[in-house]
C-alpha positions in Angstrom: 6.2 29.3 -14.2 5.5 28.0 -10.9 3.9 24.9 -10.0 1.2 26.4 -8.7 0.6 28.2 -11.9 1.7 25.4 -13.9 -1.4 23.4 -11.7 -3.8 26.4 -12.8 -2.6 26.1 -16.3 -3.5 22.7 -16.6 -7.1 23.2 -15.4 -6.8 21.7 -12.0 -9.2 21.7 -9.5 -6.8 22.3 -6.5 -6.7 24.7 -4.7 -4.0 27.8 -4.8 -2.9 26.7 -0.9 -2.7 23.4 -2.2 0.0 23.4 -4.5 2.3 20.7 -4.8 5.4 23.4 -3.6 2.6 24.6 -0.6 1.6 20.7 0.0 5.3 19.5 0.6 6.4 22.0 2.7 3.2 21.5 5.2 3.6 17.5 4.5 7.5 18.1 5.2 6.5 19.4 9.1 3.8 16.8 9.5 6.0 14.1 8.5 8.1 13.3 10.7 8.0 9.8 11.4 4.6 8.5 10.7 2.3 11.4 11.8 -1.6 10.9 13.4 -3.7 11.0 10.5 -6.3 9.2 11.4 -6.9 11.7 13.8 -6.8 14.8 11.8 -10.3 16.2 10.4 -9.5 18.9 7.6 -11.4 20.5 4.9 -11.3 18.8 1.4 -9.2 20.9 -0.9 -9.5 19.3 -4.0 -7.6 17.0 -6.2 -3.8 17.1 -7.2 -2.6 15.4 -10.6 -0.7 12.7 -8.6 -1.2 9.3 -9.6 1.0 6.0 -7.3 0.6 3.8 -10.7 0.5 -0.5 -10.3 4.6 -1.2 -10.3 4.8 1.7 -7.3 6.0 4.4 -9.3 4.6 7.6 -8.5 3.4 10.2 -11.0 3.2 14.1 -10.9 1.4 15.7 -14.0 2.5 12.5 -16.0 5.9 12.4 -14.8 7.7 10.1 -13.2 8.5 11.4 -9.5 12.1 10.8 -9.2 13.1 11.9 -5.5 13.5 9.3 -3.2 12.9 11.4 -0.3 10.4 13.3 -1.6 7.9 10.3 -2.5 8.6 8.5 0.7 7.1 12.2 3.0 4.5 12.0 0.6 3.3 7.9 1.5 4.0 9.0 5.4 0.6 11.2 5.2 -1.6 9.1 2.7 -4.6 8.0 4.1 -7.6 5.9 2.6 -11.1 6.6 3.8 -14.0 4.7 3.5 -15.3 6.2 0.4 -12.6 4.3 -1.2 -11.2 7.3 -2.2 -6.7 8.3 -1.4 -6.2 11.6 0.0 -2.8 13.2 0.9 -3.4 14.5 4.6 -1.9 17.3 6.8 -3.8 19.0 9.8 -4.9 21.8 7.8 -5.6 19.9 4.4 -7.4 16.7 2.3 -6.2 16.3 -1.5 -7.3 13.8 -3.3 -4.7 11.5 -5.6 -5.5 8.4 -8.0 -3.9 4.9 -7.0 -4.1 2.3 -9.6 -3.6 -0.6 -7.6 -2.0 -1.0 -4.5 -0.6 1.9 -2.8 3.0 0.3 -1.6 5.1 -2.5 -3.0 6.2 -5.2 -0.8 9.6 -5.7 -2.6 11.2 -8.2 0.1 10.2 -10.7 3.0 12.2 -12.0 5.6 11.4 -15.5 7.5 12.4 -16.0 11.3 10.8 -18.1 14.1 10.1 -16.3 17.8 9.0 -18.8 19.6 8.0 -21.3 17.8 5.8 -19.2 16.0 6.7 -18.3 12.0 6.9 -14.4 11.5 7.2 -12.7 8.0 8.6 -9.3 8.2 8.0 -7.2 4.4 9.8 -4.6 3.5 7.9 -2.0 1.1 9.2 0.2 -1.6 8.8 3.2 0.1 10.7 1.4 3.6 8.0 0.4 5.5 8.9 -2.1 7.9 5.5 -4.2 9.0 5.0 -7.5 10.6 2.3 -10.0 8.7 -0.3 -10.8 11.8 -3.3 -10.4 12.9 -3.2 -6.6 12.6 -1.6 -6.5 9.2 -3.5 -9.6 7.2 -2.2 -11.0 3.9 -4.9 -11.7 1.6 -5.3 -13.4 -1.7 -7.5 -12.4 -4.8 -7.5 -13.8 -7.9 -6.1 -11.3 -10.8 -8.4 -12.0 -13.8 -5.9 -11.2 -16.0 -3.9 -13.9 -15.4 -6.1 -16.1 -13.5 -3.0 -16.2 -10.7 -3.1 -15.0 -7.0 -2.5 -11.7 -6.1 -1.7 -10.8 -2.3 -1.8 -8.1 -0.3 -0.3 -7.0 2.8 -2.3 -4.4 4.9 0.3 -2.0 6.0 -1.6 0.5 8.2 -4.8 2.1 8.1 -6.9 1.3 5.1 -3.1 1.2 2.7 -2.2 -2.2 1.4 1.4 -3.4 -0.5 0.8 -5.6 -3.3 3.2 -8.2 -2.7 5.9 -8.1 -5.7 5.9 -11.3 -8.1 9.6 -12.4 -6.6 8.0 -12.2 -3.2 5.2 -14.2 -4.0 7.0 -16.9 -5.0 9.1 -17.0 -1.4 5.2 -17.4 -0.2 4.3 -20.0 -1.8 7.3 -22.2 -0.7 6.4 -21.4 2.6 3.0 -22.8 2.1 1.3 -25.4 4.1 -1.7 -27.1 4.3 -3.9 -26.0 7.3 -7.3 -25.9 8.7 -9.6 -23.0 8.5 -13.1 -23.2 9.4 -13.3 -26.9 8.9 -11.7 -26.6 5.4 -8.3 -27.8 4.1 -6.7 -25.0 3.0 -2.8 -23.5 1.5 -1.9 -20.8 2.6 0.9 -19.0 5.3 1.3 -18.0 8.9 3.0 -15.5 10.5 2.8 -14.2 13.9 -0.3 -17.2 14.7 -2.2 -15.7 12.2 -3.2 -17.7 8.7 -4.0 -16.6 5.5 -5.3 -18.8 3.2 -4.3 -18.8 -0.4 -6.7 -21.3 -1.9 -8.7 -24.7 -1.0 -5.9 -27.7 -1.3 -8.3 -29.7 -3.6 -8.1 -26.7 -6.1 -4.3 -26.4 -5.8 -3.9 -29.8 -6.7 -5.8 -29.6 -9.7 -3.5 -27.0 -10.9 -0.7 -28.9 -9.8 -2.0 -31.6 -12.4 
């Protein structure tokens, strides 16, 4: 059985072009580096049983995506639209997946100064290279679950890394205390950019 027929089998409303063997060979020749997909306009084809789950790990039909390779050319031609909703792209089709969190992992973080300014480089899971600054923001929610911070780096388009727990901690020791709109503030700064983590007056209460 093939995976297309294996997709059939299981009910799925893709389409026969859109089979996972059909989707990487097209995403294989628009891959190449990070290709325009913002630009690209294609039909909708449908939705393909692929889920990126909350640790990074991505899922085909349940299972654990093993190749390296194969999910990193699938991340190069993700895209998130403003309906919220992920779709894999190439010029010629738009399949919808299932994120259950974040869509990258920011695994590492390097610190260095360019003059005079502070500049965190991430590295995410997949081996995306991005800068923190004004065009890729770090912000802060709150996870209810644990009632700790959450962050997130925007790493292009609409796709965000959640920052891994080990990172996190590398963030908070870089912390300061800074100004933003007329209110005291921790949070970081990298590239003259800040991003606030929470008011001072409430860290210090949990510092208590």
């Amino acid at each position: 059985m093939t995976m297309d027929q294996e997709d059939r089998s299981q009910g799925s409303s893709t389409t026969d072009t859109a089979g996972l063997e059909a989707l990487i060979a097209r995403a294989a020749r628009a891959g190449k580096g990070l290709p325009p997909v913002e630009r690209w306009n294609p039909s909708f084809c449908g939705d393909l049983d692929i889920e990126i789950r909350s640790d990074g790990t991505w899922f085909y039909m349940g299972t654990p995506i093993g190749r390296m390779p194969l999910v990193q050319l699938f991340s190069s031609v993700l895209r998130k639209d403003d309906d919220g909703e992920t779709y894999l792209v190439t010029p010629v089709e738009k399949i919808r997946i299932r994120v259950e969190d974040a869509h990258f992992i920011a695994v590492e973080v390097d610190t260095r100064m360019v003059s005079d300014e502070q500049v965190l480089t991430f590295r995410t899971n997949v081996g995306d290279v991005v800068e923190a600054g004004p065009d890729n923001p770090i912000r802060f929610v709150e996870d209810k679950e644990t009632g700790g911070l959450k962050p997130y780096l925007l790493v292009r388009g609409r796709l965000e890394a959640l920052v891994a727990r080990s990172v996190m901690y590398e963030l908070a020791e870089l912390g300061e205390e800074m100004d933003v709109d007329g209110k005291l503030m921790f949070g970081v700064r990298s590239n003259g950019a800040l991003f606030p983590m929470m008011p001072v007056d409430e860290l210090e209460r949990l510092s208590n």
